[in-house]
N, C-alpha and C positions, 0 to 999 in steps of 0.2 A: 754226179751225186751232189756238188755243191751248187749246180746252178738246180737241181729238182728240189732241194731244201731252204732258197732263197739266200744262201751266204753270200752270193754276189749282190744283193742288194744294199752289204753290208762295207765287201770287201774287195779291193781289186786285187787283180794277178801280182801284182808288183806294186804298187805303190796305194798308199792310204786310201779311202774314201771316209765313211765314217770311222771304220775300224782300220786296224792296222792290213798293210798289203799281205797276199800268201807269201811273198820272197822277203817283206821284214822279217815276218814272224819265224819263217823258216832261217835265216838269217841268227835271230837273236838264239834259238835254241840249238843249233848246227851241234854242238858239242855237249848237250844235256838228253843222257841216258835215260830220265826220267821223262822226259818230253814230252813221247806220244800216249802216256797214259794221263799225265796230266791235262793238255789238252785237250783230249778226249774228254775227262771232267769237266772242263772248260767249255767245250759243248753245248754240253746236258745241262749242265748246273748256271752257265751263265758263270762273271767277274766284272769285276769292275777295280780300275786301279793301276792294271799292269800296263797301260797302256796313256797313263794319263786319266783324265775323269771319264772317258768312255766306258758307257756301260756293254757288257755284252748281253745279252739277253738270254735266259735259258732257249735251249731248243729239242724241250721233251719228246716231241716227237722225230726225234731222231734215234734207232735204237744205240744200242752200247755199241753193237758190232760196229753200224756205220757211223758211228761216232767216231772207233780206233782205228776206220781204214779211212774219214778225212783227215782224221791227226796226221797219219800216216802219209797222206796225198801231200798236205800242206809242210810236214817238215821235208818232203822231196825238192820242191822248189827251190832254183835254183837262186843265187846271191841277186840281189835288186845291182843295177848297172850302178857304177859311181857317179 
């Protein structure tokens, strides 16, 4: 699902490209209960800010559903290596 909706173009598995890696991200919210619904908005609506000036971009055409099951993929990943 993330590479049919182009988030790889954006994101690597582990470490930064434009945006931040899946294992940062998952990393920074490990322990925030709110996490995969907010990211999921995160998604959809696009930010900017959390990451430094990196914008993310909306990605309306991704619905809700697979919105909360990449949140969901990306807080799984595991820790980025030291």
């Amino acid at each position: 699902m993330a590479r049919r909706n182009a988030c790889m173009a954006c994101h690597g598995l582990v470490h930064k490209q434009v945006g931040p890696g899946f294992a940062q991200i998952a990393q920074r919210y490990r322990n925030d209960a709110e996490a995969p619904v907010r990211l999921a908005a995160k998604i959809r609506n696009g930010s900017v800010g959390t990451w430094g000036r990196v914008i993310m971009p909306r990605q309306t055409q991704v619905s809700e559903a697979d919105a909360q099951a990449l949140a969901r993929w990306v807080l799984s990943q595991p820790d980025p290596p030291s």
